[in-house]
C-alpha positions in Angstrom: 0.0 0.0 0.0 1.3 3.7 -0.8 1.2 6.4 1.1 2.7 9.8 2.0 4.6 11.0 5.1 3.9 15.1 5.5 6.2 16.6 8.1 8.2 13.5 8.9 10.8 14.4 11.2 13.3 11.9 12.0 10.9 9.0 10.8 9.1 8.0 13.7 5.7 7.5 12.4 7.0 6.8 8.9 9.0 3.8 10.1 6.2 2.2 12.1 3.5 2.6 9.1 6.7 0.9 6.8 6.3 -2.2 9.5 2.9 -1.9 8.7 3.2 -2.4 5.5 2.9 1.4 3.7 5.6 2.0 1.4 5.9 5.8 1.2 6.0 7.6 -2.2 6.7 11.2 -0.6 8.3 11.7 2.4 8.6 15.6 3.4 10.1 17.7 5.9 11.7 20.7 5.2 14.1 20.4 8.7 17.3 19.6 7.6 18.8 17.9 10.5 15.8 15.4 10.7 16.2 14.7 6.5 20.0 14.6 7.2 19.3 11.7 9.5 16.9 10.1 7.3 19.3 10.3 4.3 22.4 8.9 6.6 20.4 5.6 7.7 19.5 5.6 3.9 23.2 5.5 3.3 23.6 2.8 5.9 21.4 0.6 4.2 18.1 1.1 7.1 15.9 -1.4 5.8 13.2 1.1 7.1 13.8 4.0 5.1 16.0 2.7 2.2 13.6 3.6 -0.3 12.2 6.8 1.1 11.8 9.6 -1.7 13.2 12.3 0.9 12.2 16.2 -0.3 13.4 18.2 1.9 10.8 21.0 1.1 8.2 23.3 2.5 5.1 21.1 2.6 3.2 25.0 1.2 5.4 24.1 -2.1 4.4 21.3 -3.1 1.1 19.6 -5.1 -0.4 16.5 -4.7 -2.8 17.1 -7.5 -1.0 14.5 -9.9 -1.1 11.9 -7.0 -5.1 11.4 -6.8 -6.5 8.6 -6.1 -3.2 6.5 -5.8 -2.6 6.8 -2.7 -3.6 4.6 0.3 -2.3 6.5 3.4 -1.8 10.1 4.2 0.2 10.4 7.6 1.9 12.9 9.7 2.7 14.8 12.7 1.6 18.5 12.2 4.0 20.7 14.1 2.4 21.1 17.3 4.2 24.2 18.9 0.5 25.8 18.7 -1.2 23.6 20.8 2.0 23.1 23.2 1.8 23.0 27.0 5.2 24.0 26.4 4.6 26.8 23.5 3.0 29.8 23.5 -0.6 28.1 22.8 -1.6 30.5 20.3 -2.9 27.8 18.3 -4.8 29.0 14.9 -2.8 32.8 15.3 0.0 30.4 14.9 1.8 30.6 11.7 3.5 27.1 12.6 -0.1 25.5 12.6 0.5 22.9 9.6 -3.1 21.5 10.1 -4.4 23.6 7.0 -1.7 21.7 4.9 -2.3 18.4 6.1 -5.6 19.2 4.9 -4.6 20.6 1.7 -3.0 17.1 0.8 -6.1 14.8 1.8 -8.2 17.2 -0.2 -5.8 16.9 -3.3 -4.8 13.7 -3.1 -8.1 11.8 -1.8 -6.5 9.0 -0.5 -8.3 6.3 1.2 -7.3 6.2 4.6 -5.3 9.4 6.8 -3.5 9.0 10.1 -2.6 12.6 12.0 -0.9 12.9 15.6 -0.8 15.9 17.2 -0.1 16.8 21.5 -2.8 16.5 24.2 -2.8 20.4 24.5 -4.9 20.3 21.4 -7.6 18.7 23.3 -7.8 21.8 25.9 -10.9 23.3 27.1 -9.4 26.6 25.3 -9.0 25.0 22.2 -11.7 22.8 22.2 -13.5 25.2 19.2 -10.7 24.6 17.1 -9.8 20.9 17.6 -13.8 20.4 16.4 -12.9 23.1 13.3 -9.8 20.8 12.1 -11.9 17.7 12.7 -15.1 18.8 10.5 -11.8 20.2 7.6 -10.9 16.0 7.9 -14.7 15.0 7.6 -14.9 17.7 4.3 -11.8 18.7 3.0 -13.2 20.2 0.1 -15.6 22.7 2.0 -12.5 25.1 2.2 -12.1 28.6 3.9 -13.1 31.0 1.3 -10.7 34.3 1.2 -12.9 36.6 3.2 -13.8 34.2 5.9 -12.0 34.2 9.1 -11.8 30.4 10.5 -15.2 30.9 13.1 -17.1 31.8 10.2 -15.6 28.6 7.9 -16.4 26.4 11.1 -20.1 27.7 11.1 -19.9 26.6 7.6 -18.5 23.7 8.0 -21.5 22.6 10.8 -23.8 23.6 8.6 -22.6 21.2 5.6 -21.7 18.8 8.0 -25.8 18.9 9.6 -27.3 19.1 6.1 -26.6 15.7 5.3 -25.3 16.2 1.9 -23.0 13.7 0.4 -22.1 15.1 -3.0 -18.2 15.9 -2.2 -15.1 14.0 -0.7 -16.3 13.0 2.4 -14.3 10.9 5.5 -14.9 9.7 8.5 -13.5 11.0 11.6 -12.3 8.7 14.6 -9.8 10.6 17.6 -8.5 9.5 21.0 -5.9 10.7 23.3 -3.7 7.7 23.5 -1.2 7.0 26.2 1.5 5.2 24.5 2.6 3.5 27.9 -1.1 1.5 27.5 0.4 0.0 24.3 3.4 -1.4 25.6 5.9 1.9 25.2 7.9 2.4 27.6 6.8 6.0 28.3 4.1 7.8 29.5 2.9 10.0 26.6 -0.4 11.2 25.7 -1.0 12.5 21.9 -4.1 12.8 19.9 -4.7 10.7 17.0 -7.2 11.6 13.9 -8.0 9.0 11.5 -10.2 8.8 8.7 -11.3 6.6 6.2 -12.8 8.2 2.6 -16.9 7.2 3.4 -17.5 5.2 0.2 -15.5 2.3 1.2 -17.8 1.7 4.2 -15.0 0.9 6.6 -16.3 0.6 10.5 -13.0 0.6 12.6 -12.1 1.9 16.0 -8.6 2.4 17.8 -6.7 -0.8 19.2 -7.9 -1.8 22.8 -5.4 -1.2 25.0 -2.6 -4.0 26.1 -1.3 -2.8 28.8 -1.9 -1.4 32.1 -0.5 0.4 35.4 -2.4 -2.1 37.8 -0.6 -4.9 36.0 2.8 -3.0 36.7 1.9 -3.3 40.1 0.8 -6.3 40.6 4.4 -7.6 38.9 6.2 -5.3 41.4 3.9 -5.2 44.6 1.4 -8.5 44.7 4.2 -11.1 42.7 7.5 -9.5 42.7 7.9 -11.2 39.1 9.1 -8.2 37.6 12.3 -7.8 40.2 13.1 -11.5 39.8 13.0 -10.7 36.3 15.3 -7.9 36.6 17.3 -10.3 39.2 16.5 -7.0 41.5 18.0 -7.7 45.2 15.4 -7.0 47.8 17.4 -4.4 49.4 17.6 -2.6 45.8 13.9 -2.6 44.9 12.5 0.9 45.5 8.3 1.1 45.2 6.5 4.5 44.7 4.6 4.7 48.1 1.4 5.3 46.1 2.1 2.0 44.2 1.8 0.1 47.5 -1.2 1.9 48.4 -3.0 1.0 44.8 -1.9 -2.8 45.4 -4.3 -3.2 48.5 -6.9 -2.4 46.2 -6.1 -4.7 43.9 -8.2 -7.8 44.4 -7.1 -10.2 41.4 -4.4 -10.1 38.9 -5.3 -7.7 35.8 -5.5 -9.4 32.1 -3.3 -7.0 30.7 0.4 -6.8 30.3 2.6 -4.6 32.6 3.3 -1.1 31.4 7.1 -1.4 30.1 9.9 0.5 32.3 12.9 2.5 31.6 14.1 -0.6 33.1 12.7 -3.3 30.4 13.7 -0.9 27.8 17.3 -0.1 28.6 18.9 -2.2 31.7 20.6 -4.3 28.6 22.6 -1.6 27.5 25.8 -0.8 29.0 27.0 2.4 30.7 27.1 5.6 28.5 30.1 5.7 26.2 30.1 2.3 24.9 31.5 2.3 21.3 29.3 -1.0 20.6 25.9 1.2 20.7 25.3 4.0 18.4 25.0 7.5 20.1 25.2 5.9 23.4 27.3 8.5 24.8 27.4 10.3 28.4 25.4 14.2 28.2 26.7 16.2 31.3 24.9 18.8 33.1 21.6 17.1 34.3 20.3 18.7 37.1 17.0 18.4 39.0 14.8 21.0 39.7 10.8 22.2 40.5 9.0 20.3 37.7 12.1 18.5 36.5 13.3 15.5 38.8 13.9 12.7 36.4 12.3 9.3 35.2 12.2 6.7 38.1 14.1 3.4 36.5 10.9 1.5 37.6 8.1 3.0 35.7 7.7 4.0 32.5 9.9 7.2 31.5 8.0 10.5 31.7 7.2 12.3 28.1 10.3 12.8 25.8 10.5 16.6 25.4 11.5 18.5 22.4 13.8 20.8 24.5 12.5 23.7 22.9 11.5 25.6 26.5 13.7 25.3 29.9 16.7 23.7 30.5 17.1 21.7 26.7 16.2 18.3 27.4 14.2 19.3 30.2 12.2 16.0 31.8 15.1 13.6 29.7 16.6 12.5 32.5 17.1 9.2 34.5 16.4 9.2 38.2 19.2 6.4 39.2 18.4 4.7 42.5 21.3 5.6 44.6 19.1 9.4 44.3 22.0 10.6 41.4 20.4 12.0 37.6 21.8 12.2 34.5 20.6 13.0 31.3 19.1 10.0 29.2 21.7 9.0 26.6 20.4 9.5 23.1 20.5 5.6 22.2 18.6 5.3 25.3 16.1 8.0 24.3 15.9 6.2 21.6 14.9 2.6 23.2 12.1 4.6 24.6 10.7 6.1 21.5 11.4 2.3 20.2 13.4 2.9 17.1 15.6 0.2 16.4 19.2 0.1 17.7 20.5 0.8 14.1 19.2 3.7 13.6 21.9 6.3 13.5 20.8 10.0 14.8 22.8 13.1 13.3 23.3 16.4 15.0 24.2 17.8 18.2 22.8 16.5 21.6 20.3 19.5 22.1 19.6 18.9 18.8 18.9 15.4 18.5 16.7 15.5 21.3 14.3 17.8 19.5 14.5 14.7 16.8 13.2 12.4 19.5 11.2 14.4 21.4 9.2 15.5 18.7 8.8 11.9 17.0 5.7 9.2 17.4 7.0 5.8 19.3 7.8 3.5 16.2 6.0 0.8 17.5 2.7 2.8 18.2 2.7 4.0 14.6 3.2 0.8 13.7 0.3 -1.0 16.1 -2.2 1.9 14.5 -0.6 1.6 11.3 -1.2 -2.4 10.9 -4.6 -1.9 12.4 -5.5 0.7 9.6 -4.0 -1.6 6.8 -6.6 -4.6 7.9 -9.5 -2.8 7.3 -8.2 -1.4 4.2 -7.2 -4.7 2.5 -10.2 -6.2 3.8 -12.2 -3.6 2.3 -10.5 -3.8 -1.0 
């Protein structure tokens, strides 16, 4: 199945929707760092991204017109700097919003099946208008803004179309959900809106992937069984519980169905100590430091959100929380881990810099859970 990649940074989603089983025909990002780092593991012979048509481009520059109708997927991660906790929320008086081109490309290119991710702050109360304004552009991206219309008055439109029940133009329906990777078996707690649509005249019913994975079952394998510090051949002596773990564990009356929520411990303690030449950009960051807001990821629970560093101290919330009380900074192959690219996956640029990379990608293995999910309906369909 073909798709395209808009605003692919260093490949996150791209890669999982490959292991899905989409084989990109554009792939575009205009950063030049993340395409550098694309291009280098294409170099390297990345089975992921070997034959990735990289354009490093403004996605404003370029047509899809000539593309219509052959194309399965459209996918990608809208820069999300106006919707930020982090930014300066100013959301649709934010010339970074890239929703109106993501848009633009399902509109020209009318493929059969999109996938968007975007951060939680979209879902805010104050910006709650606007998340409903970019879903109703998804449902009918041919309804467009017309030139004197400011975006309330295209939204009024817009629910006005959408109520009137006509079904003339390219139509798609609309599914989204804050998903918390960690529930799928990533081992990091991060929350991030999905959109995905399907074109309506292929009748496709779908709905996102239950979750796998679960807190309570985290611990239960710490707390109730102490199967996941035998598993770790943890010492007694060594194993440090969250006090609020142990309190949830007397409410815990049976053993939940679901898989334990993945650690920083599952996903790195095989890796050796920073500045091992046998791991690639496994090297030792100094300078980590904790303060209000910033303390670190526990080695025992999944690792708080990857940040882009673009606010604070850069890196910000990167950090591991060892158990002797020490931080340091997360390594960038270990960053990695927890974003779940695969070890040979080369990252170019400096630290700060590949840090934004990672911070700003989709877990590989979530794309790719969504990703095969999306690909079933649509062969099925077919």
């Amino acid at each position: 199945m073909t798709s395209i990649e808009l605003f692919a940074g260093a490949g996150g989603l791209g890669i999982g929707l490959h292991k899905a089983g989409f084989q990109p025909i554009k792939v575009i990002e205009w950063d030049r760092y993340c395409c550098d780092t694309i291009r280098e593991n294409k170099k390297r012979k990345v089975r992921s991204v070997l034959s990735w048509p990289v354009y490093q481009s403004d996605v404003k520059t370029i047509s899809y017109f000539k593309l219509a109708g052959s194309v399965d997927l459209v996918s990608g991660g809208p820069p999300c700097q106006p919707f930020s906790l982090g930014g300066k929320h100013r959301a649709y008086d934010d010339t970074r919003d890239m929703f109106p081109e993501a848009i633009r490309a399902v509109r020209e290119t009318q493929p059969k099946a999109f996938i968007f991710e975007n951060v939680k702050g979209l879902t805010r109360q104050s910006f709650r208008n606007y998340f409903e304004y970019i879903r109703l552009q998804l449902e009918h991206p041919t309804v467009t803004r017309k030139n004197e219309e400011n975006w309330i008055d295209h939204y009024k439109r817009l629910e006005r179309h959408h109520t009137s029940g006509a079904r003339y133009d390219l139509q798609y329906n609309v599914v989204t959900r804050v998903l918390n990777a960690a529930n799928y078996g990533i081992p990091q707690k991060r929350e991030r809106v999905f959109f995905v649509g399907f074109r309506n005249d292929l009748g496709i019913e779908w709905n996102f992937p239950q979750e796998s994975h679960s807190f309570d079952a985290l611990i239960w394998s710490q707390v109730n069984e102490a199967s996941y510090w035998d598993k770790h051949k943890v010492s007694k002596k060594c194993r440090i519980i969250n006090p609020k773990l142990k309190q949830r564990s007397l409410e815990l009356t049976e053993k939940p169905e679901t898989l334990a929520w993945r650690t920083v411990r599952d996903a790195i303690s095989d890796l050796p100590l920073p500045d091992n030449d046998s791991f690639l950009n496994h090297r030792f960051q100094p300078g980590a430091r904790t303060y209000p807001g910033h303390t670190g990821s526990p080695m025992d629970e999944p690792a708080k959100t990857l940040k882009a560093g673009v606010h604070g101290v850069p890196g910000g919330e990167n950090m591991l929380a060892l158990p002797n009380g020490q931080v340091r900074y997360f390594t960038v192959r270990e960053s990695a881990r927890l974003q779940t690219f695969p070890d040979n996956y080369l990252f170019l640029g400096s630290w700060s810099e590949i840090m934004r990379q990672l911070g700003n990608a989709v877990p590989v293995e979530l794309a790719k859970l969504i990703g095969t999910h999306v690909a079933k309906h649509l062969t099925e369909s077919a």
